[in-house]
DSSP file (Angstrom, degrees, kcal/mol; ACC not computed):
  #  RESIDUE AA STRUCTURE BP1 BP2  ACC     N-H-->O    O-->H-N    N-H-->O    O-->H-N    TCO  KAPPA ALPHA  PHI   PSI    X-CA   Y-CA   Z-CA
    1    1 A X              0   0    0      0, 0.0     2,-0.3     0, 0.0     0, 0.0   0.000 360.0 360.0 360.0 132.7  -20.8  -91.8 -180.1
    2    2 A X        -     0   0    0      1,-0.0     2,-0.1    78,-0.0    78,-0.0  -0.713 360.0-133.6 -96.0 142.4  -19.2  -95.1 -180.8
    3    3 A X        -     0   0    0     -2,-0.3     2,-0.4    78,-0.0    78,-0.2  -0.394  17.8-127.5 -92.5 168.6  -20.6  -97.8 -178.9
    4    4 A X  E     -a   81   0A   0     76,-0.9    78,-1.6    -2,-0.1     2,-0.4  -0.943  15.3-149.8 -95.7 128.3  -18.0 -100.6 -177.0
    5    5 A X  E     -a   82   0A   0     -2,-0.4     2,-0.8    76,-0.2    78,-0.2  -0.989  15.5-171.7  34.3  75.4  -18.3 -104.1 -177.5
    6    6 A X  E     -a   83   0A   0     76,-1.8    78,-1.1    -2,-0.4    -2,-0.0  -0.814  14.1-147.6-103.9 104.9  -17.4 -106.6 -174.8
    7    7 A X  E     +a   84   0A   0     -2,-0.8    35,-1.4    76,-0.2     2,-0.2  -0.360  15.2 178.0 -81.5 166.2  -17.0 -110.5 -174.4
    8    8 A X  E     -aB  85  41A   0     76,-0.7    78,-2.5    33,-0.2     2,-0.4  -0.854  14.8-149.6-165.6 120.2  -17.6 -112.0 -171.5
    9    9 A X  E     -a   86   0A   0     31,-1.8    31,-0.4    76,-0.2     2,-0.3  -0.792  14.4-169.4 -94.0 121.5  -17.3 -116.2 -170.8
   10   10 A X  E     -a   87   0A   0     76,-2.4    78,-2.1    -2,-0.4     2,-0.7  -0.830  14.4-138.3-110.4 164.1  -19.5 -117.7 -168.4
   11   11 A X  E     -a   88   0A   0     27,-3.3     2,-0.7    -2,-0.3    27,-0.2  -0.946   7.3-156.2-126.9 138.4  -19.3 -121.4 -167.1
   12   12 A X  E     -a   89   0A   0     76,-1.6    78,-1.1    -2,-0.7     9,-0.1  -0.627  37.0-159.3 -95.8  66.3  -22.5 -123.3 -166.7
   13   13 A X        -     0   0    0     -2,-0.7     7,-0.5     7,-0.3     2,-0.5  -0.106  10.0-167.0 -65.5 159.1  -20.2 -125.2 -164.0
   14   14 A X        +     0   0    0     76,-0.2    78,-1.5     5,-0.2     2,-0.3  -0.989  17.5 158.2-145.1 116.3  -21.7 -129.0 -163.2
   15   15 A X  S    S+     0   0    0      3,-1.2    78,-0.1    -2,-0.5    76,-0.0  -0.787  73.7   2.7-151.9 142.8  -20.6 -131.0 -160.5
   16   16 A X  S    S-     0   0    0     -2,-0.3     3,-0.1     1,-0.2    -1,-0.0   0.728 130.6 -64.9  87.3  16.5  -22.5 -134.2 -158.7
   17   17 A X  S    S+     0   0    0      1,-0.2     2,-0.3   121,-0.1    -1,-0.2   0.946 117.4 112.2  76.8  50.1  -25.3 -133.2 -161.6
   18   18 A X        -     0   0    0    119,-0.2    -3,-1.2   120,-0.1     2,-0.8  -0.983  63.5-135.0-165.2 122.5  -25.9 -129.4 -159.8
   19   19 A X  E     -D  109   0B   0     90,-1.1    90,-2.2    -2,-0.3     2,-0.2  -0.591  20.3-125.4 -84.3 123.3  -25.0 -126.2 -161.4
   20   20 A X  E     -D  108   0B   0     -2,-0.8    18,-0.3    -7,-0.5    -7,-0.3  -0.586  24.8-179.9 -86.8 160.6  -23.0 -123.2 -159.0
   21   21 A X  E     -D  107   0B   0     86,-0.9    86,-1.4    -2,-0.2    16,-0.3  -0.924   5.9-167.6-134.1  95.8  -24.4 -120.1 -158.9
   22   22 A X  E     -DE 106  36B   0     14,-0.7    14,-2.4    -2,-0.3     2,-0.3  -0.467  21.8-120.9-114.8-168.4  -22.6 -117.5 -156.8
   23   23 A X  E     -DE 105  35B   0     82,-1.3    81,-0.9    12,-0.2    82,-0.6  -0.975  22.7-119.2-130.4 126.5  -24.2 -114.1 -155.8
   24   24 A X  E     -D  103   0B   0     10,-1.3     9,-1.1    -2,-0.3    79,-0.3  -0.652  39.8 -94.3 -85.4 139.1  -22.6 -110.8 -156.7
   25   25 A X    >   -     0   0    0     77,-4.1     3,-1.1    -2,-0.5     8,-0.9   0.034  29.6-118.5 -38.3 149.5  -21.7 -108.5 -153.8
   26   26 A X  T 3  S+     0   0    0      1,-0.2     6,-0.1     6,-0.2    -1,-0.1   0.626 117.3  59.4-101.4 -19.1  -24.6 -105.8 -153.0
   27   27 A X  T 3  S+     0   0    0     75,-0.0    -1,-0.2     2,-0.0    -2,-0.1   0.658  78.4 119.8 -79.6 -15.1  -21.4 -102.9 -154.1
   28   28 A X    <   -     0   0    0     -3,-1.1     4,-0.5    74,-0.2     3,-0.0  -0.014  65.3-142.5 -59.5 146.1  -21.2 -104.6 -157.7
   29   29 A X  S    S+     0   0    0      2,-0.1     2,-0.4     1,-0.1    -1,-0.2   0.706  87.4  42.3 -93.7 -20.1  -22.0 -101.9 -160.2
   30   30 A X  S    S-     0   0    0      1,-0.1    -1,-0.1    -3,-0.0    -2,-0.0  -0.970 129.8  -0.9-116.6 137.1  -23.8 -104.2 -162.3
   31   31 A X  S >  S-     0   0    0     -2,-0.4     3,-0.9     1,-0.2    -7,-0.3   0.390  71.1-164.2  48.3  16.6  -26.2 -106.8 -160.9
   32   32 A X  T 3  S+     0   0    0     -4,-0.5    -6,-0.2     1,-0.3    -1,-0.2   0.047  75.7   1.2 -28.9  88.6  -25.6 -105.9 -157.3
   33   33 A X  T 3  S+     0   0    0     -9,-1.1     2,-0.4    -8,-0.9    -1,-0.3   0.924  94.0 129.6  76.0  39.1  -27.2 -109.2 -155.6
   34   34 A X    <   -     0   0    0     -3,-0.9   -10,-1.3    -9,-0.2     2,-0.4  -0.936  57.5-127.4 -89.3 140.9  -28.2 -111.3 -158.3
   35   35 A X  E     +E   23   0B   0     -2,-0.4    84,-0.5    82,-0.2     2,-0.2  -0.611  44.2 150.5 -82.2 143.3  -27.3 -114.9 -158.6
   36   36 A X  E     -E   22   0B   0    -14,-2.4   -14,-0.7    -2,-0.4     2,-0.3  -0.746  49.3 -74.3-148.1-172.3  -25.5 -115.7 -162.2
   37   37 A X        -     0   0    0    -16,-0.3   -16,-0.1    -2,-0.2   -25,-0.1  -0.781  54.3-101.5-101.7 142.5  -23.0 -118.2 -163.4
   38   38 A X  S    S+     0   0    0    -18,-0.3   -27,-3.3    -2,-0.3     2,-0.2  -0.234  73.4  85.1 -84.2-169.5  -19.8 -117.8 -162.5
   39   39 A X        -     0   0    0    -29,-0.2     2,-0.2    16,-0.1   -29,-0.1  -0.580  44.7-147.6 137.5 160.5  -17.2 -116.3 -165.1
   40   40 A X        -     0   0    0    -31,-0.4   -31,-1.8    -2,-0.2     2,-0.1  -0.543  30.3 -46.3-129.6-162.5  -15.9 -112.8 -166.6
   41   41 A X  B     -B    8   0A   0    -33,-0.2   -33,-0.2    -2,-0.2    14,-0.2  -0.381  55.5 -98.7-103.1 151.7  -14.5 -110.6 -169.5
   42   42 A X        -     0   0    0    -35,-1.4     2,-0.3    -2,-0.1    -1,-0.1  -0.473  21.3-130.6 -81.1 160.4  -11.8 -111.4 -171.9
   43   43 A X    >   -     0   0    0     -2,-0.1     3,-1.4     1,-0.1     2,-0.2  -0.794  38.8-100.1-107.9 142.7   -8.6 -110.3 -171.6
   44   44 A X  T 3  S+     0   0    0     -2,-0.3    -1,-0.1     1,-0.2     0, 0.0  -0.371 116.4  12.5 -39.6 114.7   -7.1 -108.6 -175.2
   45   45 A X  T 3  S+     0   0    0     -2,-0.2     2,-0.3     1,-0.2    -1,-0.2   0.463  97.5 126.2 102.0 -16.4   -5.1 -111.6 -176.5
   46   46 A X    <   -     0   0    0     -3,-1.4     2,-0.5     1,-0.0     5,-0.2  -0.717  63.3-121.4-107.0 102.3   -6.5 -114.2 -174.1
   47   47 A X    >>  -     0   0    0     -2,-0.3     3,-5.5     1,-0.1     4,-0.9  -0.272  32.0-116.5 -59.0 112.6   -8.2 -117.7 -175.8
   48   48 A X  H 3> S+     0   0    0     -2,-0.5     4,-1.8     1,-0.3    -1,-0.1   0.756 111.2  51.7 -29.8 -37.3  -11.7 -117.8 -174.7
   49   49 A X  H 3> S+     0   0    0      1,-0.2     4,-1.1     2,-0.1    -1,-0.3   0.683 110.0  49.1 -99.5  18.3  -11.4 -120.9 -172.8
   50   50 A X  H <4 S+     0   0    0     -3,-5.5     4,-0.5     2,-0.2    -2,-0.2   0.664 105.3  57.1-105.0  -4.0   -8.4 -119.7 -170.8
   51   51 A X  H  X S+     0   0    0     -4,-0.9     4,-2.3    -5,-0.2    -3,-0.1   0.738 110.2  44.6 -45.2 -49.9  -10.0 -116.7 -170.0
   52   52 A X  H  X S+     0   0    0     -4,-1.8     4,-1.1    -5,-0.3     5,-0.5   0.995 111.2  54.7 -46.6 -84.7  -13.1 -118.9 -168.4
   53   53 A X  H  X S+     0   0    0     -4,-1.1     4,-1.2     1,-0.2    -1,-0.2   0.640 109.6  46.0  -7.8 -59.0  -10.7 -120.9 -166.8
   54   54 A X  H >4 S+     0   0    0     -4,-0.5     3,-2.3     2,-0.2     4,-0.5   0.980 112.8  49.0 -46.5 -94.1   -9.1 -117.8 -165.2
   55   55 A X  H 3< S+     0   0    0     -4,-2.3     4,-0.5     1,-0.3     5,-0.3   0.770 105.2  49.7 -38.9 -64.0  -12.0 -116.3 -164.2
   56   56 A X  H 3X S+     0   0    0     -4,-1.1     4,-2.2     1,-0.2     5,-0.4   0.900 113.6  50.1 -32.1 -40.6  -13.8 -118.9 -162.5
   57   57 A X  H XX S+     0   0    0     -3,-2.3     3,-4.9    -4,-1.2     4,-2.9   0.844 115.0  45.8 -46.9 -69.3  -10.3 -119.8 -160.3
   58   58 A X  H >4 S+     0   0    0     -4,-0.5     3,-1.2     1,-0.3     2,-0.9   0.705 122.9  36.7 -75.4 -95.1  -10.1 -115.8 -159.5
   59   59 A X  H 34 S+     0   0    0     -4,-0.5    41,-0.7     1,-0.3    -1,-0.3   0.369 140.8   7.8 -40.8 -16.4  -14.3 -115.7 -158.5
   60   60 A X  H << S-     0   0    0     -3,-4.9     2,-1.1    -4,-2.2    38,-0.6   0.342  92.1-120.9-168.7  22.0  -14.8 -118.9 -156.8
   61   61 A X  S << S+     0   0    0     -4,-2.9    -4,-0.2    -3,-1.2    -3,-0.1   0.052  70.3 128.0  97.5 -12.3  -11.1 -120.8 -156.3
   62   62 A X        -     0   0    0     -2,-1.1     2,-0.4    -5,-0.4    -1,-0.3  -0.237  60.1-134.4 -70.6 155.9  -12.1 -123.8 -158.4
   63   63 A X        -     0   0    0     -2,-0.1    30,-0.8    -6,-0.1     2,-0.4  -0.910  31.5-173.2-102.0 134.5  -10.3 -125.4 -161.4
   64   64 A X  E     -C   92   0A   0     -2,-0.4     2,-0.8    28,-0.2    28,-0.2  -0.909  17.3-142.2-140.1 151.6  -12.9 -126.0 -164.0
   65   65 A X  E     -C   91   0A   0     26,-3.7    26,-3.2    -2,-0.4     2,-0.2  -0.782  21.9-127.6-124.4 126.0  -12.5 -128.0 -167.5
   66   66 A X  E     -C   90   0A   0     -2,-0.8    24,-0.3    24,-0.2     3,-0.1  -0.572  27.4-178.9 -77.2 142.4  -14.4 -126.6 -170.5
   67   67 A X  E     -     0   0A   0     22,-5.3     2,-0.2     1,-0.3    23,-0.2   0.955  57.1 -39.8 -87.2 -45.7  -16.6 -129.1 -172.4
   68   68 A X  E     -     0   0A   0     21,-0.4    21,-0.7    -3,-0.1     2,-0.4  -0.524  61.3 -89.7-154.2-163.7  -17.9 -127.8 -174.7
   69   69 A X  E     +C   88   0A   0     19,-0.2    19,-0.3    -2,-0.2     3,-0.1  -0.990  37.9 177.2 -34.5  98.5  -19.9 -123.8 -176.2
   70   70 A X  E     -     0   0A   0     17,-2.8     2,-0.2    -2,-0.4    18,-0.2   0.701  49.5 -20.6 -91.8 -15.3  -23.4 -123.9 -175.6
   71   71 A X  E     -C   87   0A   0     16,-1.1    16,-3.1     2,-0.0    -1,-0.3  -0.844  44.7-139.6-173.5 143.0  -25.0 -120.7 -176.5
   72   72 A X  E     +C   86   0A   0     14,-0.3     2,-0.3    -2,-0.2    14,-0.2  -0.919  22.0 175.8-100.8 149.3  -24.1 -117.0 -177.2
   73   73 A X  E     -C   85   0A   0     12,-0.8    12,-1.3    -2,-0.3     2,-0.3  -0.832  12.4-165.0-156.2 144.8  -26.8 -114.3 -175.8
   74   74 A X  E     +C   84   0A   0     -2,-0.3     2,-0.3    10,-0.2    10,-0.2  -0.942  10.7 175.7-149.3 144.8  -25.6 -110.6 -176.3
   75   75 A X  E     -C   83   0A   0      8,-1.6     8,-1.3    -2,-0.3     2,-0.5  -0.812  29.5-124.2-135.8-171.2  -27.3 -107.8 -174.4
   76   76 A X  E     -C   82   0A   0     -2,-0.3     6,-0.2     6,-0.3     3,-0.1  -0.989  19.9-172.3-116.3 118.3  -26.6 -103.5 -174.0
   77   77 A X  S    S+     0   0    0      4,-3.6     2,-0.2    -2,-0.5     5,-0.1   0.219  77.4   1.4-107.6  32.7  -26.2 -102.6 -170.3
   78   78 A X  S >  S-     0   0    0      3,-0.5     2,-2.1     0, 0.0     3,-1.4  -0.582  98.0 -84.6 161.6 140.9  -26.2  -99.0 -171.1
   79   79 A X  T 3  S+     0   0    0      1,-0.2     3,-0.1    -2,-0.2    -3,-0.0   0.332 124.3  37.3 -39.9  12.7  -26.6  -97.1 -174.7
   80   80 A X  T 3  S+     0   0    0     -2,-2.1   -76,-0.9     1,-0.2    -1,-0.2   0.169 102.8  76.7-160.4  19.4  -22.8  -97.3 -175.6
   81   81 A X  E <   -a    4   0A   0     -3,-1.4    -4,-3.6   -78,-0.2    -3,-0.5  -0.790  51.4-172.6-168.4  95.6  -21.9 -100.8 -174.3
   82   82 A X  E     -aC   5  76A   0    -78,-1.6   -76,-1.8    -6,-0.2     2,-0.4  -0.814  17.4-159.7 -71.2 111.7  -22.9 -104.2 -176.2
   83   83 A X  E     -aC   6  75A   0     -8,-1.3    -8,-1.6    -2,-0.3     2,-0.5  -0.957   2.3-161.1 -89.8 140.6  -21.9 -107.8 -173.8
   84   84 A X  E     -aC   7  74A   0    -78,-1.1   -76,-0.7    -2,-0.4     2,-0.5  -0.964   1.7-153.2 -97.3 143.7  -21.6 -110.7 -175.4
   85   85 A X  E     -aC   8  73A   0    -12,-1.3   -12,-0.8    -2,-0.5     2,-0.5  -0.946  12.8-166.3-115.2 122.0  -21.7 -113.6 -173.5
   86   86 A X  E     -aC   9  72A   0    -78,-2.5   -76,-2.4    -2,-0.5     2,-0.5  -0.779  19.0-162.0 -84.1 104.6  -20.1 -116.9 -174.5
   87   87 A X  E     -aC  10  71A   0    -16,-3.1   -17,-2.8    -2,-0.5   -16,-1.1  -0.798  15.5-169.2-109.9 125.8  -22.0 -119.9 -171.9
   88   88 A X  E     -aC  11  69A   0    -78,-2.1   -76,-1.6    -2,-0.5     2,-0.6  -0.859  31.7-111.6 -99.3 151.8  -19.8 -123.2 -171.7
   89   89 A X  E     -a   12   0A   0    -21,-0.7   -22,-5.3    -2,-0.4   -21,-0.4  -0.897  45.0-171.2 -57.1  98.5  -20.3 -126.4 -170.4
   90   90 A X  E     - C   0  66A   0    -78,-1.1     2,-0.3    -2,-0.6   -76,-0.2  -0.851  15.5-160.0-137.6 128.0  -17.9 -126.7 -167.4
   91   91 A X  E     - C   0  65A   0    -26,-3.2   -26,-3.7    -2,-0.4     2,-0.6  -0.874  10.4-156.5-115.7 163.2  -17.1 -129.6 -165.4
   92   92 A X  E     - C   0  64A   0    -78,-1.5   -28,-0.2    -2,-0.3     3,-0.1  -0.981  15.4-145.0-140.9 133.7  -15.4 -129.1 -161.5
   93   93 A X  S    S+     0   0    0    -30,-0.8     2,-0.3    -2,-0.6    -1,-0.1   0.629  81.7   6.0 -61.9 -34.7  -13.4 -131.6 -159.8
   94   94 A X        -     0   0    0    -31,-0.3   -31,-0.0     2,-0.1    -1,-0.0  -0.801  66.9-120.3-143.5-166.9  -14.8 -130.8 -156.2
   95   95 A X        +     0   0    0     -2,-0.3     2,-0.9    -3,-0.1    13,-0.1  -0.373  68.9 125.8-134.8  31.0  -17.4 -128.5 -154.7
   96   96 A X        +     0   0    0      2,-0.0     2,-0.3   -35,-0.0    -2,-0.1  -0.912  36.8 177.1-120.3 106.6  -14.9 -126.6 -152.6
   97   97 A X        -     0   0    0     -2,-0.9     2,-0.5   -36,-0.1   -36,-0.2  -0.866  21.3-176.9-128.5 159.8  -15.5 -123.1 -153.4
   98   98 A X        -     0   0    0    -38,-0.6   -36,-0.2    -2,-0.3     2,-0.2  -0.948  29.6-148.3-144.1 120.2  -13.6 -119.7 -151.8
   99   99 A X        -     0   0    0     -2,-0.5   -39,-0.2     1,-0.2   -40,-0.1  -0.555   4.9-122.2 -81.1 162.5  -15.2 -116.8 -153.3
  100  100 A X        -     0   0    0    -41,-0.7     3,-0.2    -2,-0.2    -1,-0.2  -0.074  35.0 -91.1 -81.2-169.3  -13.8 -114.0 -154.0
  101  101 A X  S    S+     0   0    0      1,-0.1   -76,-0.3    -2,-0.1    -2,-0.0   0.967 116.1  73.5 -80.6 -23.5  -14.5 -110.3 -153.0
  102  102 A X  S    S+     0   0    0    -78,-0.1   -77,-4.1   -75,-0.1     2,-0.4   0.829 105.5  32.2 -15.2 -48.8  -17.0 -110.1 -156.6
  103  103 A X  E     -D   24   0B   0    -79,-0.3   -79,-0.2    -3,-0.2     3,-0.1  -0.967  65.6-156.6-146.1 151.7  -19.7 -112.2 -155.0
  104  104 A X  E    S+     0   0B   0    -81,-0.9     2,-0.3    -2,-0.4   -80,-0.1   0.465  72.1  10.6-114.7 -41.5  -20.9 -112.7 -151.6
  105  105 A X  E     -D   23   0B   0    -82,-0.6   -82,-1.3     2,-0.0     2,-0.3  -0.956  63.1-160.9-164.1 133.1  -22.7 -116.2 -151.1
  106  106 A X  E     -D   22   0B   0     -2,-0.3     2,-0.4   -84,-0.3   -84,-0.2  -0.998   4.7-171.5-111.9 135.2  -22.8 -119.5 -153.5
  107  107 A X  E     -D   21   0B   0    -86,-1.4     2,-0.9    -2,-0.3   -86,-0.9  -0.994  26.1-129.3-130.1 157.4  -24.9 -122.4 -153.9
  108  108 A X  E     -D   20   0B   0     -2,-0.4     2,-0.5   -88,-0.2   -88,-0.3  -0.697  43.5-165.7 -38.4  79.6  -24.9 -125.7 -155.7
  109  109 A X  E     -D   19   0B   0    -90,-2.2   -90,-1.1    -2,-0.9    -2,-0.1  -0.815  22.8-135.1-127.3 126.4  -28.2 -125.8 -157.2
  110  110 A X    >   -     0   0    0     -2,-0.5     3,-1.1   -92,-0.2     4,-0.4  -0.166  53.4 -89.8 -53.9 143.5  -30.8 -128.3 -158.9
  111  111 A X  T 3  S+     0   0    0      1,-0.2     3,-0.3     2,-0.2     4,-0.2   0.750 129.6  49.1 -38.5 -37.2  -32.7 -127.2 -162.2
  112  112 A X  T >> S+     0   0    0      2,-0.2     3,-1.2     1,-0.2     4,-1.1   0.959 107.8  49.6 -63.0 -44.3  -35.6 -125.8 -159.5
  113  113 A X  H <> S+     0   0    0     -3,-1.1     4,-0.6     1,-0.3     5,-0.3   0.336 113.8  47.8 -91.4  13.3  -33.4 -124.0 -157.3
  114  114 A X  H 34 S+     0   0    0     -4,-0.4    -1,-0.3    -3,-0.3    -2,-0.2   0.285 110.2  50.5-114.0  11.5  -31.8 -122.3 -160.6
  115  115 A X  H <4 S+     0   0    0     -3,-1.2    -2,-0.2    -5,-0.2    -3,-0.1   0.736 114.9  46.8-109.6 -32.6  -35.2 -121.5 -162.0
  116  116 A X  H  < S+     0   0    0     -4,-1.1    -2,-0.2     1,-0.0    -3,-0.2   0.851 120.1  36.2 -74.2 -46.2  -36.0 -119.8 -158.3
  117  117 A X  S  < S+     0   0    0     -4,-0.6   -82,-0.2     2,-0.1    -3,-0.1   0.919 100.7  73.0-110.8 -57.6  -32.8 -117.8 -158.0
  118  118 A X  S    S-     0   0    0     -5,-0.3     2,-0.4     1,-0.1   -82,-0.1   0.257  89.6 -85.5 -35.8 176.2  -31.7 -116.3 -161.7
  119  119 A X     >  -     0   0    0    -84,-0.5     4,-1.6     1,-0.1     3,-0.2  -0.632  38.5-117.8 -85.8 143.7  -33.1 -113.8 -163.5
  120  120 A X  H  > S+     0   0    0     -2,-0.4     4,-2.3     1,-0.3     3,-0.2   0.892 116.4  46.5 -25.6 -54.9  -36.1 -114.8 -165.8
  121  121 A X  H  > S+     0   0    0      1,-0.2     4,-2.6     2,-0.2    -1,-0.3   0.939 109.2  55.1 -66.1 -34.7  -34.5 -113.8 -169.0
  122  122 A X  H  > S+     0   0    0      1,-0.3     4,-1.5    -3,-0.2    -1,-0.2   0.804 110.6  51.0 -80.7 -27.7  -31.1 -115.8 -167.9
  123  123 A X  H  X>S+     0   0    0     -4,-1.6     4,-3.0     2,-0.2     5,-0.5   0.928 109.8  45.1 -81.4 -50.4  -33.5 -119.0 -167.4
  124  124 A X  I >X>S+     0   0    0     -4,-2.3     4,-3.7     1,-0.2     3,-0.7   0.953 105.7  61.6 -65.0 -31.1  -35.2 -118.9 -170.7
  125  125 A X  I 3X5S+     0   0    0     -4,-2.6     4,-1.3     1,-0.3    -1,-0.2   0.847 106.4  43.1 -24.0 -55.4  -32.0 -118.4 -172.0
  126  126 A X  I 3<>S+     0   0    0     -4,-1.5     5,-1.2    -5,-0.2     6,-0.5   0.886 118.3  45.1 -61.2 -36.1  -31.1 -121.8 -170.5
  127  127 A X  I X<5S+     0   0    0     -4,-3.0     3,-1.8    -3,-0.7    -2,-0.2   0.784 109.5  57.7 -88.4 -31.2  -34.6 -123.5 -171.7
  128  128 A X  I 3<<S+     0   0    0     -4,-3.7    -1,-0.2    -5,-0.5    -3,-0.2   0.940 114.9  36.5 -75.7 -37.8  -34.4 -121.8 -175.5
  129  129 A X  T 3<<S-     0   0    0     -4,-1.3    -1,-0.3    -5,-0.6    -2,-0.2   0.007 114.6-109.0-122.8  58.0  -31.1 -123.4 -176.2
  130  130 A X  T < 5S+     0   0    0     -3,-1.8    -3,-0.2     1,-0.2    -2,-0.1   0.755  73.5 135.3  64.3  42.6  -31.5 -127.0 -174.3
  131  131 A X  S > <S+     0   0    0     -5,-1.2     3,-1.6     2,-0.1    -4,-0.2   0.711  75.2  50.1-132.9 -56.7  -28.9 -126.0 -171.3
  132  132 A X  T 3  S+     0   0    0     -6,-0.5    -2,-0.1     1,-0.2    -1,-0.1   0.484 103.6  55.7 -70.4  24.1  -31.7 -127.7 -168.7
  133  133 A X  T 3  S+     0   0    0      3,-0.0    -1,-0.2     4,-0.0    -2,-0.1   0.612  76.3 129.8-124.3  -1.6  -32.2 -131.2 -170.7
  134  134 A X    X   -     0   0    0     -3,-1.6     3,-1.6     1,-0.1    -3,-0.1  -0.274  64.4-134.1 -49.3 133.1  -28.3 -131.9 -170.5
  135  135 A X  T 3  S+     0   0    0      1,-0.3    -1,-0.1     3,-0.1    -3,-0.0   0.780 100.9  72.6 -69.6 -26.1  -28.0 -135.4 -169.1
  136  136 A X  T 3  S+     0   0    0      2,-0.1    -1,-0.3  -118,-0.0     2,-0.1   0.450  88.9 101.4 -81.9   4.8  -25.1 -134.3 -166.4
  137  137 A X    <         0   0    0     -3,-1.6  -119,-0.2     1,-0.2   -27,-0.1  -0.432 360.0 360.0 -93.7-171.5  -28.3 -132.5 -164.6
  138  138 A X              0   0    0   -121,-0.1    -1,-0.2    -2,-0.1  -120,-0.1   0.160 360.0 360.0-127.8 360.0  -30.0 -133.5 -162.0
């Protein structure tokens, strides 16, 4: 069996020095009520930061501007399907967010209340590659 391969851009979105977080919807077939960053999969053809871009609008109604690539992470969420995930630096113009139907509840959240709500691995993730020592936190 040949396995699948799939990117997927997240934004480590920042505004007021506070990272959003939304919560995927309890029907999602992956990660059903976990808080993550938002973002999705690339489209065949699609330039990685206009993919981000995309997503975030479609998941949480904001316009976001990429700064910069801060880490790649890759995991298998089932024997025949590799994600990679591409994390940016993201900055938001306001704090005015409209979710979609994907996710259920968002908050703004300080370096504690992101250590409290992610998943473990998703936190060292942040701590192994420097993502909490960025000056734009709080």
């Amino acid at each position: 069996m040949e396995g699948k391969t799939v990117v997927v851009v997240k934004g480590i979105v920042i505004y007021k020095g506070k990272i959003l977080l939304v919560k995927r919807a309890e029907e999602s077939k992956v990660g059903a009520g976990t808080w993550e960053m938002a973002g999705g999969k690339l489209k065949f053809g699609e330039e990685l930061e206009d993919a981000l871009v995309r997503e975030i609008k479609e998941e949480t109604g904001i316009w976001i501007r990429p700064r910069k690539l801060l880490f790649a992470s890759t995991i298998n969420d089932d024997p025949s399907r590799q994600l990679v995930f591409l994390n940016y630096l993201c900055e938001a113009d306001d704090d005015d967010v409209t979710l979609s139907d994907e996710h259920t509840d968002f908050v703004w959240a300080t370096k504690m209340q992101l250590k409290e709500l992610i998943a473990p691995e998703i936190f060292h993730q942040l701590e192994n590659n420097h993502v909490l020592e960025l000056e734009v936190l709080q």
